[in-house]
C-alpha positions in Angstrom: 30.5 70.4 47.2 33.1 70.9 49.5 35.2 67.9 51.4 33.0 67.6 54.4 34.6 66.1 58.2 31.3 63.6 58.6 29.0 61.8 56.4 26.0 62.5 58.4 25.2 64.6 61.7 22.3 64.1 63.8 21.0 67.3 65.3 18.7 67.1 68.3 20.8 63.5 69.4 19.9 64.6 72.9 16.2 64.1 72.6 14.4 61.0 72.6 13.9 60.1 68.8 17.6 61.6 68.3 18.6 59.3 70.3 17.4 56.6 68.8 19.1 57.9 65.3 22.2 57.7 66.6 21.7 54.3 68.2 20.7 52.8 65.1 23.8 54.5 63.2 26.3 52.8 65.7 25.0 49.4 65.5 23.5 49.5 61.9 26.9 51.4 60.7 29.4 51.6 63.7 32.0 55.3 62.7 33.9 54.8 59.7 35.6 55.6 56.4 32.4 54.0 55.1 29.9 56.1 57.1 31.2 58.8 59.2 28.9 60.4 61.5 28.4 62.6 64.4 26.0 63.5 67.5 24.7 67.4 67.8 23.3 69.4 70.0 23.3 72.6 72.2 25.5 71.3 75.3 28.4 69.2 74.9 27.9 67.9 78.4 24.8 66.6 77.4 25.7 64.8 74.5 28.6 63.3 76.3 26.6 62.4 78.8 23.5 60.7 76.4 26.5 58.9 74.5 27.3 57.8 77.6 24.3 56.5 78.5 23.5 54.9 75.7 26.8 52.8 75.6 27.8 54.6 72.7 31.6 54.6 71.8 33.8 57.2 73.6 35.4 58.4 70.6 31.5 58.9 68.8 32.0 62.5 67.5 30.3 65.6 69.0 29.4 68.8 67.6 28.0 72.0 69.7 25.1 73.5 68.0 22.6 75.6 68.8 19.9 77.5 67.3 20.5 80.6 68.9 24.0 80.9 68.2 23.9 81.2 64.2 27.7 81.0 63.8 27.5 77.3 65.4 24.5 76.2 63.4 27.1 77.2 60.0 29.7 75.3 61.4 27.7 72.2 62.1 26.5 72.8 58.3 29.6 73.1 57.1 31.1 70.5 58.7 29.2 67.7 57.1 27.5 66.1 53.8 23.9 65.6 55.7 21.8 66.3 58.2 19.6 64.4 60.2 17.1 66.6 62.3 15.0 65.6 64.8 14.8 68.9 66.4 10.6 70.1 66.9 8.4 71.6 66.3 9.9 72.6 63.1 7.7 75.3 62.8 9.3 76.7 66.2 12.9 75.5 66.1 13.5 74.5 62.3 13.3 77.3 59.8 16.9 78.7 60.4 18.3 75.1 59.8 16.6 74.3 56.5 18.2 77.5 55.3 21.9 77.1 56.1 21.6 73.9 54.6 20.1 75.0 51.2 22.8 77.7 51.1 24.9 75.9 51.6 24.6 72.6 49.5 24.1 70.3 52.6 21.6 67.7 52.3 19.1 67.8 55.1 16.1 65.2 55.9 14.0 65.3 58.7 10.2 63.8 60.4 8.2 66.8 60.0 4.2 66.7 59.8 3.5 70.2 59.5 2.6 70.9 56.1 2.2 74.7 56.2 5.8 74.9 57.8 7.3 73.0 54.7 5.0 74.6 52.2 6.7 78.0 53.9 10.1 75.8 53.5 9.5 75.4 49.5 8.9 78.9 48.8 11.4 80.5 50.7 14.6 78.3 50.0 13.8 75.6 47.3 15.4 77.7 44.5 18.1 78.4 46.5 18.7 74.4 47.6 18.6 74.1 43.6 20.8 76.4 42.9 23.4 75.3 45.5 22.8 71.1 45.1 21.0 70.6 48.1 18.5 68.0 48.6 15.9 68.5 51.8 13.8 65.6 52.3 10.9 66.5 54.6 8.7 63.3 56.4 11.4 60.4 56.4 9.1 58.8 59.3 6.3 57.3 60.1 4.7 60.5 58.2 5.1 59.6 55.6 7.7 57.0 53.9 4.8 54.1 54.1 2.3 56.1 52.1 4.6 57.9 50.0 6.7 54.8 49.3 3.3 52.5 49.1 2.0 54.1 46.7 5.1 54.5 45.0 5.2 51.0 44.7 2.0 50.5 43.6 1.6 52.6 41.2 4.9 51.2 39.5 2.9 47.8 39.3 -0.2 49.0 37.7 2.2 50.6 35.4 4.1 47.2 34.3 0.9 45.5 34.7 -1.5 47.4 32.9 0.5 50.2 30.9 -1.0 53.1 33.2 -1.1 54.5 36.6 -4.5 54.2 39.0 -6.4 57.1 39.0 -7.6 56.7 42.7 -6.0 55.3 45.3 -7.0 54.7 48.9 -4.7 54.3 51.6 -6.2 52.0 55.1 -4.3 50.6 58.5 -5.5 47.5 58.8 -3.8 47.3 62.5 -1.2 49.3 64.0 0.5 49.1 67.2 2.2 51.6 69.5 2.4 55.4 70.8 2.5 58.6 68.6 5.6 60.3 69.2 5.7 63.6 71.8 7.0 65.2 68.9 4.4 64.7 66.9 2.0 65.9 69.5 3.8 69.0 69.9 3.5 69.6 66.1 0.3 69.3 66.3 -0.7 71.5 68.8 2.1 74.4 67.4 0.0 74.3 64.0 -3.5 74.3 65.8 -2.4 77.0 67.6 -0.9 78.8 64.7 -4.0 78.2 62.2 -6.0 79.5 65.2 -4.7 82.9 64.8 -4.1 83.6 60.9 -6.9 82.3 58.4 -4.3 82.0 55.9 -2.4 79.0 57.7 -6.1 77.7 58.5 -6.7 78.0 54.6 -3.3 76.7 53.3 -3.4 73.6 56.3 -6.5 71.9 55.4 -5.5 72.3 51.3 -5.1 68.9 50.1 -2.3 70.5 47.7 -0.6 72.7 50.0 2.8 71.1 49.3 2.1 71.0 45.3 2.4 75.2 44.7 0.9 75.9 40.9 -1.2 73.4 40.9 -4.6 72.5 42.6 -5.9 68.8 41.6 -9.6 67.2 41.7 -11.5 67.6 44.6 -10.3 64.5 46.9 -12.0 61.9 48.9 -13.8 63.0 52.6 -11.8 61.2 55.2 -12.8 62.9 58.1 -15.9 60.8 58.5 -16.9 57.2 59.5 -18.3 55.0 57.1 -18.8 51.8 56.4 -16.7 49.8 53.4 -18.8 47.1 51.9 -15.6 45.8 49.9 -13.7 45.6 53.0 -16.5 44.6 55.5 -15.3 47.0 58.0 -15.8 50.3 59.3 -13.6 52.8 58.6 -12.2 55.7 60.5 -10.3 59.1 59.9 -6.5 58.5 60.3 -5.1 61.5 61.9 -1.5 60.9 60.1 -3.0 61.6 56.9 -3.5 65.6 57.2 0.1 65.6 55.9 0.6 61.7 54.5 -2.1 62.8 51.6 -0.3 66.1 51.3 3.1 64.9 50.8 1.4 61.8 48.0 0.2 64.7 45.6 3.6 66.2 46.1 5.3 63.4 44.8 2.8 63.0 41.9 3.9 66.6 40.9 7.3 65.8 41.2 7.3 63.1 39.1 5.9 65.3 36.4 2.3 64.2 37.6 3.4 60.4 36.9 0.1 59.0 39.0 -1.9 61.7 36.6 -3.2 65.0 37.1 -7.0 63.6 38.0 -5.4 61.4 40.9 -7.3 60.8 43.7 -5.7 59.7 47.3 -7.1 59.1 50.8 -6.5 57.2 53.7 -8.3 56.3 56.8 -8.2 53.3 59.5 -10.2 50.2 59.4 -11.7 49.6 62.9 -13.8 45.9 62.2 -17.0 45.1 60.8 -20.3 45.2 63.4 -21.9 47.4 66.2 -18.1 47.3 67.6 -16.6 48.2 64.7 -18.9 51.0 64.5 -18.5 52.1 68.0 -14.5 52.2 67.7 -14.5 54.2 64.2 -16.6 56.7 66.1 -14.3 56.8 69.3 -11.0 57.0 66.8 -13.2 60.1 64.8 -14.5 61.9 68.2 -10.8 61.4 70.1 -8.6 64.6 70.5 -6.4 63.6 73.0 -3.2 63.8 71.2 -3.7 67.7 71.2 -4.8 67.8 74.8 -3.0 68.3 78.0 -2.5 64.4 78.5 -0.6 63.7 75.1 2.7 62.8 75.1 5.4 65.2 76.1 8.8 65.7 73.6 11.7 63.8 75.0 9.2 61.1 76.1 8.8 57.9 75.0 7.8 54.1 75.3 10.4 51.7 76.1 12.7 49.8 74.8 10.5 46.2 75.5 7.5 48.7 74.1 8.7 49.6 70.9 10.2 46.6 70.0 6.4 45.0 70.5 4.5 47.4 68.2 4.1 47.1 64.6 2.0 48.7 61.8 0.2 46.9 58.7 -0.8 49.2 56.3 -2.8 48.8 52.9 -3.3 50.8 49.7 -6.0 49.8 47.2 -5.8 51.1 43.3 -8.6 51.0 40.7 -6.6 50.2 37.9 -7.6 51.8 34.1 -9.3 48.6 33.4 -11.7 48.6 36.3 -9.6 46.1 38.8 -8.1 46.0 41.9 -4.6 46.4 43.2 -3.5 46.0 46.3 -0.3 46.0 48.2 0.9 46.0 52.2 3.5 48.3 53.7 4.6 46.5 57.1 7.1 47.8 59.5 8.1 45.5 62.8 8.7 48.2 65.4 6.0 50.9 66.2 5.7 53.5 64.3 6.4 56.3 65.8 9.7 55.6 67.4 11.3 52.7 66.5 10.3 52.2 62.9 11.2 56.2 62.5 14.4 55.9 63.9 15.3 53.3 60.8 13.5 54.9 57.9 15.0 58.4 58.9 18.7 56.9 59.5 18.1 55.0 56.3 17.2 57.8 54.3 20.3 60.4 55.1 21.9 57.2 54.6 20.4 56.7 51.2 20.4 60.5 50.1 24.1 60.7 50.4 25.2 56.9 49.3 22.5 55.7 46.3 21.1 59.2 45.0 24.0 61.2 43.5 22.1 61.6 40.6 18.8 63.5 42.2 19.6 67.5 42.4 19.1 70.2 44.6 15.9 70.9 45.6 13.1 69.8 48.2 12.1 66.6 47.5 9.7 63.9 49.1 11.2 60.4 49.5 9.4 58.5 46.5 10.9 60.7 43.7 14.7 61.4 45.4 14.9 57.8 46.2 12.3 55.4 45.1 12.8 51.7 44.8 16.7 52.8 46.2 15.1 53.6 49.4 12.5 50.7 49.2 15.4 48.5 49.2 17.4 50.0 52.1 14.0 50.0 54.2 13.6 45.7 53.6 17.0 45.4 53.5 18.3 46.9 57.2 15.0 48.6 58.7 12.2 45.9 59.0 9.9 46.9 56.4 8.0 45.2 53.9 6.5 46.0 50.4 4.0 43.4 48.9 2.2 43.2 46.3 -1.2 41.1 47.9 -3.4 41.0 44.9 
């Protein structure tokens, strides 16, 4: 790989969860010999005027992107070892990115949900991003570092303490706190609206291995309906984040050369409370659409600052060991989860990719096997999370 002007661009640093990259970079990282990075977008004015703004330094570097000027996206490419992109729906504005950079040998991580997007992503350029040193890291948010990560984490301490992997895990929020991101909305709505109109995309979305091409797994766990846990004395509701967290698990499974085994069994779903008003909140969570109705949030909105700094997420994972017992460990993050815990864990990862993984190669990863317990670390260490082995 070439000599590249900046460690890391953002692209998209205009828009509300760019913004909040670059933020974190400046006071996490300021702009450096030690990590140089840079601001992108489609008008200069803007970004001067969002540094601005933001109280960002005058001399924070700017780069002119956009996507329909090709020759501008290769420069931006070019002109760096990594790139950040916040820029959404993927499926709409993304494709064109994820291909210069595997080209080109530029690393490339990103907060996409939209598993048929990046299943259409790893057949179209992953031998290419091989072949040229590439890494792309889909999902470095909120979807889906905590589940990849958490079970990641587990599944390394069944390993040490029982000699083998659990077969089944389940993923549950005990409690979460905050807005989903417009972003996020958008995505959704892009691939309802897309699987609406090709049965194909419809088939390949609600594949539990859509992201794992060769290989089709067990039949996995219903989470699309409420139930009541007798272990946990609660009832439990579908969690809409884990369409793509669940996809994204069995992915790293197969990338780790089916480490968690080839039977493995993953779900995840929300615990609402035990009772009639437990029952009667699982049912609203299962029944609620909103998110892909006209009220959800727009992209380039967001909660504010006082907002995001008072959510929070508590998340557990439970594994059936080989001997019949239990496992369980807690993902936390301090800031909600949609925007200011993603902000972190996606600055952290670029930051990670490029500084603590020289040995992964090319290729399209998921975060657990291109940067594992290096990752893990970085995450405690500067972005507010927490893994914990509970019992």
């Amino acid at each position: 790989m070439t000599t590249n002007k900046y460690d890391i661009v953002v692209y998209g640093a205009t828009g509300f969860t760019g913004r909040l990259v670059a933020e974190y970079l400046s006071n996490q990282y300021g702009n450096s010999q030690d990590l140089s990075w840079a601001m992108a977008g489609r008008s200069r004015q803007k970004l001067e005027s969002v540094r601005d703004a933001m109280g960002l330094p005058a001399d924070t570097p700017l780069v002119v992107a956009d996507t329909g000027d090709e020759a501008s996206m290769q420069a931006m490419v070019d002109s760096t070892e990594a790139i950040i992109s916040t820029v959404g729906p993927y499926q709409l504005y993304g494709s064109m990115l994820v291909g210069l950079c595997a080209n080109s040998g530029t690393d490339y991580v990103d907060l996409c949900g939209e598993s048929v997007w990046m299943r259409h992503m790893i057949d179209a350029h992953e031998q290419a991003a091989k072949a040229s040193g590439a890494r792309i890291v889909f999902s470095c948010g909120f979807d889906s570092i905590p589940s990849d990560l958490g079970v990641y984490y587990l599944q390394k301490i069944a390993k040490q303490k029982t000699g083998a992997s659990c077969r089944k895990i389940n993923g549950r929020v005990r409690s979460m706190k905050g807005t989903f991101s417009g972003g996020t909305a958008a995505s959704i709505q892009a691939s309802m609206k897309a699987a609406k109109t090709d049965p194909e995309i419809l088939k390949l979305a609600v594949d539990p291995f859509a992201l794992t091409p060769g290989f089709r797994g067990p039949k996995q766990p219903n989470g699309d309906q409420v139930i009541y846990s007798e272990d946990l004395k609660s009832w439990v509701a579908p969690f809409i984040m884990a369409a793509i967290n669940t996809r994204n698990v069995h992915r790293s499974n197969a990338l780790l050369n089916h480490d968690y085994g080839e039977d493995f069994l993953y779900d995840e779903m929300m615990l609402t409370g035990d009772g009639e008003q437990g029952e009667a909140v699982a049912n609203h969570i299962a029944s609620d659409r909103s998110i892909a109705g006209p009220d959800a949030p727009k992209p380039g909105e967001g909660p504010s600052k006082e907002e995001r700094e008072a959510g929070f997420y508590d998340i557990m994972y439970i594994g059936e060991t080989v001997d019949g017992e239990s496992l369980v460990v807690s993902v936390k993050g301090d800031r909600d989860p949609g925007y200011g815990s993603t902000c972190k864990m996606l600055a952290e990862s670029a930051v990670c990719l490029i500084k603590d993984a020289s040995e992964t190669a090319g290729g399209i990863w998921t975060t657990a096997p291109a940067m594992g317990d290096k990752l893990i670390k970085r995450l405690q260490d500067n972005a507010g999370l927490s893994f914990t082995l509970e019992s």
